[in-house]
C-alpha positions in Angstrom: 73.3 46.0 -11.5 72.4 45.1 -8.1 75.8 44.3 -5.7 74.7 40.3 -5.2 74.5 40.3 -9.2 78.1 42.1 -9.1 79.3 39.8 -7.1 78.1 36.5 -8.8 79.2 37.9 -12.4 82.4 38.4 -11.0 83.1 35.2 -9.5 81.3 33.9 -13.1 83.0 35.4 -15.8 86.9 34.6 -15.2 86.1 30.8 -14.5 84.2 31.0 -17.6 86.8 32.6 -19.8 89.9 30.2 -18.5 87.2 27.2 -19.3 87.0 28.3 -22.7 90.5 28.8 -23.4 91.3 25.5 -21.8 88.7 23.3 -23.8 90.1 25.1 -27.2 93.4 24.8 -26.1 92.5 21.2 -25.6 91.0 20.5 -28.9 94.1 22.3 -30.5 96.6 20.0 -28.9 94.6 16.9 -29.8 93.9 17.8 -33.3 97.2 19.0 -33.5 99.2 15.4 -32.4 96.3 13.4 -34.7 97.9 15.6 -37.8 101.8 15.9 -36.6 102.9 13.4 -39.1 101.0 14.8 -41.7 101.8 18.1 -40.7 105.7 17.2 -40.7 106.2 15.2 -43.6 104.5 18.1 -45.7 106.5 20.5 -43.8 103.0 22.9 -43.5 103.7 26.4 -42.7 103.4 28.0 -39.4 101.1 30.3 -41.0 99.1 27.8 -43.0 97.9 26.4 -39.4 97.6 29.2 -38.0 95.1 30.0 -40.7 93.5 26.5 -39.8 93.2 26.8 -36.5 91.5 30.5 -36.9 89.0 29.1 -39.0 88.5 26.4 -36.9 87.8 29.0 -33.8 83.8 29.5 -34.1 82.8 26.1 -35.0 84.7 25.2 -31.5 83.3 28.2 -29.8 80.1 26.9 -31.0 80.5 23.6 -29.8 82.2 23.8 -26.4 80.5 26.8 -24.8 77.7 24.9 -23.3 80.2 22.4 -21.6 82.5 25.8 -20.4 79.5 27.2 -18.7 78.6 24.2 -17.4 82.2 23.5 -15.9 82.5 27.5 -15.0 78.4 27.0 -13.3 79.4 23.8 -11.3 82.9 25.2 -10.0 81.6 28.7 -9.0 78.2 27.6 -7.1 79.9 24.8 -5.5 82.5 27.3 -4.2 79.5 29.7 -2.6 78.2 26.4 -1.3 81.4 25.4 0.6 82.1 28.6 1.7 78.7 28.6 3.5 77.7 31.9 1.2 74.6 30.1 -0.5 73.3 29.5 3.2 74.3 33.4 4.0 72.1 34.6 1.2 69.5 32.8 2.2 69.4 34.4 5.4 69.8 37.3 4.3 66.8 36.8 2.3 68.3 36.0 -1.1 67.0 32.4 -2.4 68.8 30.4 -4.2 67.3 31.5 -7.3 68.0 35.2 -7.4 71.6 34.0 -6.5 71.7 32.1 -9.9 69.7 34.3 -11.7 73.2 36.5 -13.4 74.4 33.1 -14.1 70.7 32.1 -16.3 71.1 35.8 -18.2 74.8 35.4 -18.7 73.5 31.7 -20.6 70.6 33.5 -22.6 73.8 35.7 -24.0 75.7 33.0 -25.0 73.0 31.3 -26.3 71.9 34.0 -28.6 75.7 34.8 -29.5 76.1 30.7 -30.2 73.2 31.3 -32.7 74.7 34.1 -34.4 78.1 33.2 -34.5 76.9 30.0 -36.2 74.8 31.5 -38.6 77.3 34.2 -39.7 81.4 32.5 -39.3 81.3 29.3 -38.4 80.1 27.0 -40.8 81.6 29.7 -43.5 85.4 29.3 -41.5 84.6 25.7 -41.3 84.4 25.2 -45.0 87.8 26.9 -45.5 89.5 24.9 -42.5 88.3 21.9 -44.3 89.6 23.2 -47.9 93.4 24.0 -45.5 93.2 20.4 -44.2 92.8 19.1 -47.4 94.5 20.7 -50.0 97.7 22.2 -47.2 97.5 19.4 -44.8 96.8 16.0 -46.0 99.3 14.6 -48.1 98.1 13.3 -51.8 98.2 9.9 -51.0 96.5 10.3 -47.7 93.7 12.0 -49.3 90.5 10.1 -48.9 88.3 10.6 -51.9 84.7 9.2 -51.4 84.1 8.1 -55.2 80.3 7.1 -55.0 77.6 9.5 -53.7 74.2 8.0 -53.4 70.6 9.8 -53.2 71.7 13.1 -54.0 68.9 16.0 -53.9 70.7 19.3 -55.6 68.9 22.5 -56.8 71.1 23.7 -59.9 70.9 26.8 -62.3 67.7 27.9 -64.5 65.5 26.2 -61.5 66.3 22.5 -62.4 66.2 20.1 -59.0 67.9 17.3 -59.3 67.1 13.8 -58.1 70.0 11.3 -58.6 70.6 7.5 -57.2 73.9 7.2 -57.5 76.9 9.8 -58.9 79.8 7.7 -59.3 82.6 10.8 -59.0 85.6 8.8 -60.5 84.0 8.0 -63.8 81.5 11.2 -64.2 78.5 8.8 -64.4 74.8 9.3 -63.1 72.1 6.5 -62.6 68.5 6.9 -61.8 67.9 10.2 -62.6 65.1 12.2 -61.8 65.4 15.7 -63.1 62.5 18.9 -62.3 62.3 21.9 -64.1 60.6 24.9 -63.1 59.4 28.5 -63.9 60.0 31.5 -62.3 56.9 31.0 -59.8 58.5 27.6 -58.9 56.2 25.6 -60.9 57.0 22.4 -62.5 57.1 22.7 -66.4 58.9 19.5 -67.0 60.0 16.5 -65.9 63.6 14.3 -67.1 64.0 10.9 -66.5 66.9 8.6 -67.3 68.5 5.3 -66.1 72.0 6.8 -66.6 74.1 10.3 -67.8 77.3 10.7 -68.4 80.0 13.2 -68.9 82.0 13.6 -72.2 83.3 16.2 -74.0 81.8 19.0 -72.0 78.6 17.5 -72.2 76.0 15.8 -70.1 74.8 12.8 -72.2 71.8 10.9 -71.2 70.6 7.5 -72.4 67.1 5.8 -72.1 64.7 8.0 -70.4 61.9 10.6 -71.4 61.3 13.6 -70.9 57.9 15.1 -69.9 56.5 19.0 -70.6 53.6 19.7 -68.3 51.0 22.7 -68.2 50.5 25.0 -65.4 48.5 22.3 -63.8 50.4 19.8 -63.7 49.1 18.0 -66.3 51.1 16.5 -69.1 51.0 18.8 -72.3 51.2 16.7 -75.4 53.8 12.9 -75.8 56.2 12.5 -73.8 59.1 12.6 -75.6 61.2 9.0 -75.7 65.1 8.5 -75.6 67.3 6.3 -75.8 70.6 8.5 -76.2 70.4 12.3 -76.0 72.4 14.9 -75.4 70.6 18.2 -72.2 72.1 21.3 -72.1 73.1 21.3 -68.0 75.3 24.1 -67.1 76.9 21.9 -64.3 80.2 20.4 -65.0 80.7 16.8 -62.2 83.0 19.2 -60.2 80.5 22.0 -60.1 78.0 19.5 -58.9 80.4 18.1 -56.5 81.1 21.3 -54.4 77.3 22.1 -55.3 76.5 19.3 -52.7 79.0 19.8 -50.5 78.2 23.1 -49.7 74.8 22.1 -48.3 77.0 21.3 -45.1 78.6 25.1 -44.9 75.3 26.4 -45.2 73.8 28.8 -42.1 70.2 29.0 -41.5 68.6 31.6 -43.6 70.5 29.8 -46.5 70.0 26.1 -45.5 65.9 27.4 -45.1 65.8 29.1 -48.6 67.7 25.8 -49.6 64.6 23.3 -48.3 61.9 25.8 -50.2 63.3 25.4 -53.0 63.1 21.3 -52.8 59.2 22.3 -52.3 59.0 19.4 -49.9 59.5 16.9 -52.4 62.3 13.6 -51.8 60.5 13.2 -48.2 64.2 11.4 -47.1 66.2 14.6 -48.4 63.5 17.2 -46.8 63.3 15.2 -43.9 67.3 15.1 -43.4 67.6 19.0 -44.1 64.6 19.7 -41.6 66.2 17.7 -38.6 69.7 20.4 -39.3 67.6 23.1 -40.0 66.3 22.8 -36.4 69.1 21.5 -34.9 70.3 24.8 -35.7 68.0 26.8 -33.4 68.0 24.3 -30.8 71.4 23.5 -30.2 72.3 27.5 -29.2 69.7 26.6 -26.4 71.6 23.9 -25.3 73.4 26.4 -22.8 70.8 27.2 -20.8 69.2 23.6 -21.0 72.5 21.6 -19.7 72.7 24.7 -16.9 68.9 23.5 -15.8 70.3 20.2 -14.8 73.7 21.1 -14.0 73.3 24.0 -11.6 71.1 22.4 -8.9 74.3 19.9 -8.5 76.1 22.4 -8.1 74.4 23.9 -5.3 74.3 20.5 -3.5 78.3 20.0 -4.4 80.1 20.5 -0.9 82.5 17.3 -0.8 84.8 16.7 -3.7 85.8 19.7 -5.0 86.9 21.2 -7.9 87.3 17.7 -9.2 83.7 16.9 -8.1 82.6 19.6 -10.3 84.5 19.0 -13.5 83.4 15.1 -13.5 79.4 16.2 -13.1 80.2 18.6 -15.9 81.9 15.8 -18.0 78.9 13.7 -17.1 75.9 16.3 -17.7 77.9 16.9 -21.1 78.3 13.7 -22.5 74.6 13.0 -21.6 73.6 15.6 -23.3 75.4 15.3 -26.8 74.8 11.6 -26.4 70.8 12.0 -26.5 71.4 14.8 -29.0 72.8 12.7 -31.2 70.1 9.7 -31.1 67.3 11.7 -31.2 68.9 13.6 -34.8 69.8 10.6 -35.6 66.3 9.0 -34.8 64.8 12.0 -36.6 67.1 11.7 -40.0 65.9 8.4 -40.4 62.0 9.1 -40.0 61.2 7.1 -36.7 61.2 10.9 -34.8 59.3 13.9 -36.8 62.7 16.8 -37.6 61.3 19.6 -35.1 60.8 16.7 -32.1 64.3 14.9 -32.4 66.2 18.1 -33.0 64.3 19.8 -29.3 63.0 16.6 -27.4 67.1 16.8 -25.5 66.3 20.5 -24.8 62.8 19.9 -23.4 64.0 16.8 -21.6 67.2 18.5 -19.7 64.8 21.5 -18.9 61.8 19.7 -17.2 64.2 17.2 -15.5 66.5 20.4 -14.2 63.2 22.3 -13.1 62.7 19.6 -11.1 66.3 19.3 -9.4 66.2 23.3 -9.4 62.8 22.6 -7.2 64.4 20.4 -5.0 67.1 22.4 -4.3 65.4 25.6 -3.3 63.7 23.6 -0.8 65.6 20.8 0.6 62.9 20.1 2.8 
């Protein structure tokens, strides 16, 4: 490691940690007033949220590392800039660019270590902070309980997919069901309809539908057989295919892609959906060294203002950034964006716009 690399890693890395700490230490205190009633009135253990707040830890790390090397980037080149150091280099022969070259790689890490702590803790430590704030946290009565789910895709056991309008949770009913069957090569074999199913004694009943056995072609193989009451021999019990849903959010990458070839790109709104967080997955990590783009050519301009200067470009740069992220995902979910453009158009945008501040500010004239 060259000396000037030394020297800017250096001056990098505390700033960097104490931004860290200070934005968890930050979400902690917020979280932690939203849920003081809660957390008094059920007299939570000291250990319970400790064991929250630990499996809270890499989802925040995931989400506020961009923003604490954007604050760390910002307060550490504007300090070479107002100390006259940036103009130094550059006489020395240094441009501007080799200067902020340690800070770039020092992104590319945390961008890779973003992607891997997401894909390996996070959404796994989110799923249990969510079970502590549930079950440990919330009292009974305060529990929210969302009672009707609507345009559910789920894969089940023995290959079935399942297609389902609306799953009313309180009464164990199903309407407008659409149910696919498949062999071991993931072809269709058969196909269930039904207007409704319901759950009674550990049993799915379902009541005026058909159901349709098709060859290796696709084509249907002999009648369809009619119903108006019958009873299907589905593993699932409503709470299995509750937490069978809800794990589609806790899911990392290589699960959440075997998830979407399974669903064989059928339910184009379901795919679609999936795809946009499938992609949002590998974009996002980038987000580090896309926010830094725009966000360190301000920082070499910064020499009035301050420390306070710094953090309010940072705060600015940040919310810009989710905010875009968040209509072009959104855009993208509902079908007006294709899933790989709305979950990287932010990334692309932040990076040509930076290159061209980053232009500018090599040569000022």
């Amino acid at each position: 490691m060259k000396l000037i690399d030394k020297y800017v890693v250096q001056e990098f890395m505390p700033v960097f940690v104490m931004a860290l700490g200070g934005f968890f230490s930050l979400f902690a205190i917020i979280d932690l007033f939203s849920h003081l009633d809660e957390i008094l009135r059920n007299q939570v253990p000291f250990a319970i949220l400790l064991d929250y707040y630990g499996s809270m830890a890499p989802y925040v790390f995931v989400q506020i590392t961009p923003i604490a090397l954007l604050l760390a980037s910002l307060y550490v080149l504007g300090n070479f800039n107002r100390h006259k150091e940036l103009l130094a280099a550059t006489a020395c022969g240094i441009s501007v660019r080799r200067m902020i070259l340690p800070i770039f790689f020092i992104s590319l890490l945390m961008s890779l270590s973003i992607f891997l702590v997401d894909n390996t803790y996070a959404v796994k430590r989110l799923g249990r902070a969510t079970m502590i704030e549930d079950n440990q946290i919330k009292a009974e009565e305060d529990r929210v309980e969302q009672k009707l789910l609507e345009n559910i895709t789920f894969y089940g056991s023995e290959n079935r997919l399942f297609y389902i309008g609306l799953f009313d949770v309180e009464h164990n009913l199903m309407t407008d069901i659409t149910i696919l069957e498949h062999d071991k090569n993931n072809t269709v074999t058969s196909k269930i309809f039904a207007s409704t199913a319901s759950w009674a004694q550990k049993k799915w009943r379902f009541y005026h539908g058909m159901i349709m056995s098709l060859d290796k072609n696709g084509q249907l193989k002999g009648n369809p057989f009619v119903f108006d009451e019958t009873i299907i021999p589905i593993r699932e019990t409503p709470n299995e295919l509750i937490t069978g849903i809800s794990q589609i959010e806790f899911m990392n990458f290589r699960e959440l892609k075997a998830y979407i070839a399974k669903l064989g790109g059928k339910n184009n709104g379901t795919t679609r959906r999936l795809l946009v967080e499938l992609y949002y997955k590998t974009a996002f990590p980038l987000s580090c060294i896309a926010i830094l783009f725009v966000g360190i050519p301000l920082g070499v301009r910064t020499e009035r203002g301050g420390n306070v200067m710094g953090f309010g470009k940072s705060i600015i740069i940040g919310l810009s950034y989710y905010g875009m992220l968040a209509v072009t995902t959104g855009l993208g979910k509902g079908g007006l964006l294709p899933p790989l453009a709305s979950a990287w158009s932010t990334n692309i945008s932040f990076m040509v716009f930076g290159a061209f501040l980053l232009k500018r500010a090599a040569n000022p004239h």
